[in-house]
C-alpha positions as CSV (number, residue, x, y, z in Angstrom):
1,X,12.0,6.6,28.4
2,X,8.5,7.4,29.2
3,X,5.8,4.5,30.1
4,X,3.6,5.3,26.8
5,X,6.9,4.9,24.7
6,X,7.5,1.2,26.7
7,X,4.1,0.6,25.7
8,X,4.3,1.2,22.3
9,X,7.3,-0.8,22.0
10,X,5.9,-3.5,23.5
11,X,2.6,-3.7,21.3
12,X,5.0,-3.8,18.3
13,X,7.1,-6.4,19.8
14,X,3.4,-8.5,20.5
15,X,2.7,-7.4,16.6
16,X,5.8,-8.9,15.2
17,X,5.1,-12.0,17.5
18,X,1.7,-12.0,15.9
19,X,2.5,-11.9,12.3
20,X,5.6,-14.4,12.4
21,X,3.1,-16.8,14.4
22,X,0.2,-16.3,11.8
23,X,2.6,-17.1,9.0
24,X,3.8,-20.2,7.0
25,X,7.0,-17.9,6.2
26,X,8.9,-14.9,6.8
27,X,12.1,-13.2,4.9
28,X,13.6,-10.9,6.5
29,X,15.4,-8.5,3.7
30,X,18.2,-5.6,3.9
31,X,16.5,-2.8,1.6
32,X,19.1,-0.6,1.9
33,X,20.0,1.6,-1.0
34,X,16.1,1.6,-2.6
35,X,14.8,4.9,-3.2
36,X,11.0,6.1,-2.7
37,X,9.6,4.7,-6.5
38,X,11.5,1.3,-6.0
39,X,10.2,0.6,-2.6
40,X,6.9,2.1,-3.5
41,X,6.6,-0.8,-6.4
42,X,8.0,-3.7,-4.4
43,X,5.7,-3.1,-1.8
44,X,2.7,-3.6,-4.5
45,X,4.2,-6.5,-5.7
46,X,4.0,-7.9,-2.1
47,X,0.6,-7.0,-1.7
48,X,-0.3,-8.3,-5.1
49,X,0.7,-11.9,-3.8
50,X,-0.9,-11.5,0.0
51,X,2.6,-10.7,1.7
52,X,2.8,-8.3,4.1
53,X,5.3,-6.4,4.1
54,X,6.6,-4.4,7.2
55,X,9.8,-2.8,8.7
56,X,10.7,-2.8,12.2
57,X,13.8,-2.1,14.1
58,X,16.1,-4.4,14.6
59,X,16.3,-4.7,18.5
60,X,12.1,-5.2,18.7
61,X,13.3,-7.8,15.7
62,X,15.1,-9.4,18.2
63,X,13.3,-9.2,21.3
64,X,10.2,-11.0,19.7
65,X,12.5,-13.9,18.0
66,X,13.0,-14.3,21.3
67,X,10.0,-14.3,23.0
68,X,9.2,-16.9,21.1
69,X,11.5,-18.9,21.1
70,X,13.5,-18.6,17.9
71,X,17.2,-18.3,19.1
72,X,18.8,-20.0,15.7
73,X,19.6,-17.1,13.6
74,X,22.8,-15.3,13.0
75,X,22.3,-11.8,15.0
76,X,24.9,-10.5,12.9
77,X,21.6,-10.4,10.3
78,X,19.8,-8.4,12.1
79,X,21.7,-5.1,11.3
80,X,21.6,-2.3,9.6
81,X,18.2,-1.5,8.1
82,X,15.6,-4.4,7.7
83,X,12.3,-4.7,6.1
84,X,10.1,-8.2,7.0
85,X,7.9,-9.8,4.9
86,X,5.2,-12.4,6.4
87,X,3.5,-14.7,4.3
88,X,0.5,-17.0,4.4
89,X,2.0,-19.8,2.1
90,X,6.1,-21.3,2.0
91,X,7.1,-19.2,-1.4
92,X,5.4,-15.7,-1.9
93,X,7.1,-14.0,0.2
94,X,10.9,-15.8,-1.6
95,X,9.0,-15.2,-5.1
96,X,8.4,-11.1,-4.6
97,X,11.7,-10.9,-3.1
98,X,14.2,-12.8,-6.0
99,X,11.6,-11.3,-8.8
100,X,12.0,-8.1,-7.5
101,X,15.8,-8.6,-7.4
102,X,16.2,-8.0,-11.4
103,X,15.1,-4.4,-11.2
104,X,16.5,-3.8,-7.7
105,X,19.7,-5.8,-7.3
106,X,20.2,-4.3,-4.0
107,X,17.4,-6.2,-2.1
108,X,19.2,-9.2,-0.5
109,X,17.1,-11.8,1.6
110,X,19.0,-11.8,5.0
111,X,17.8,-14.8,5.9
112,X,13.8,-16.5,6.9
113,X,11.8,-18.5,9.0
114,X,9.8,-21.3,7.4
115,X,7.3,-23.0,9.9
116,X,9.2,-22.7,13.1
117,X,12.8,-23.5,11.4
118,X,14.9,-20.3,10.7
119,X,16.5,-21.1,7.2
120,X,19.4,-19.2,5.8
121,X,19.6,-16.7,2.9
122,X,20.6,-19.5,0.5
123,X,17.6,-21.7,1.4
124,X,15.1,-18.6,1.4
125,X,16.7,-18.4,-2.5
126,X,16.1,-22.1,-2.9
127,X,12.3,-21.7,-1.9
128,X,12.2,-18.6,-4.7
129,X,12.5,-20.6,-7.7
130,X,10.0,-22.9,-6.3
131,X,6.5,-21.9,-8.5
132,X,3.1,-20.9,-6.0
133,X,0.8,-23.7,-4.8
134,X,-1.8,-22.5,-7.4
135,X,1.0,-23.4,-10.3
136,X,1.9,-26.4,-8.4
137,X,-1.5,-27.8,-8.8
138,X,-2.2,-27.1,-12.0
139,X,1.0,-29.1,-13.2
140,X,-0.3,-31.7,-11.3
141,X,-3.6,-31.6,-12.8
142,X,-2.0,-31.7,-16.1
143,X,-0.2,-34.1,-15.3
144,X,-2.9,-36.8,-14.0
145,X,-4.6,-35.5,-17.2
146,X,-2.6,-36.2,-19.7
147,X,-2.6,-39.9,-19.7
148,X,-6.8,-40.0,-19.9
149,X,-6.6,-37.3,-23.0
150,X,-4.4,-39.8,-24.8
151,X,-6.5,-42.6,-24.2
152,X,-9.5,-41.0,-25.0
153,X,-7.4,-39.8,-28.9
154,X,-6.6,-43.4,-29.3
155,X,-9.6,-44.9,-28.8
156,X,-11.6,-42.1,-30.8
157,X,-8.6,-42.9,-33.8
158,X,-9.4,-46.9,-34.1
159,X,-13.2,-45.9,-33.9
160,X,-12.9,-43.7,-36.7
161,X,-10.6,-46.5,-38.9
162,X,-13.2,-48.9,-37.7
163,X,-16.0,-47.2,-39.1
């Protein structure tokens, strides 16, 4: 193999690195049987929700899990073809995959990283149902609402009998 080819390899290996360290989660998926329009439109959908979405082969897979020190995963994951997907934020990356799922029944999420923690397929599932941050809050803000609205009805009510 010639030098510029190590070099390459190694500067995708220090990319993958990169992006798994920048992130607050990563699914790794097996897109296998998705054709040109399917993998055209999933990729938009990860863009859509600030995923990036990425494949690399399997052994630089590898070789930067362990470089950094992530050693808990099944290897037996990391065959066959696979597709990465880094995310800023804990559910994104779970979200595009599962929602994607309906139309595409062939994605499968081979398994994830969340923080530092390597979580199986079942948990990177789990963290798919869970709604974005931006949902999160507003259900909270409704929530802490809801009691002041109600007060403020009540009290408007006995002014109006009052007066």
């Amino acid at each position: 193999m010639s030098k510029e080819a190590i070099n390459a390899k190694k500067k995708i290996v220090e990319e993958i690195k990169q992006k798994i360290s920048d992130s607050k989660s990563v699914v790794f998926v097996n897109y296998q049987g998705i054709n040109v329009e399917q993998d055209t439109r999933l990729r938009k959908s990860f863009r859509e929700k600030n995923v990036d979405y990425k494949i690399y082969k399997n052994r630089l897979i590898k070789i930067a899990l362990d470089e950094l020190g992530i050693k808990d995963y099944d290897a037996k994951n990391l065959e066959g073809v696979t597709s990465c997907a880094f995310a800023k934020d804990e559910v994104n990356a779970a979200n595009v995959l599962f929602g994607s799922k309906k139309t595409m029944p062939m994605l499968d999420a081979k398994f994830g990283i969340l923080g530092k923690e390597v979580v199986n397929a079942q948990k990177v599932e789990a963290l798919s149902k869970i709604p974005p941050k931006e949902i999160l809050i507003a259900m909270l803000l409704s929530m802490l609402n809801a009691p002041v609205t109600k007060l403020a009805r009540t009290l408007d009510a006995v002014a109006k009998k009052n007066a």
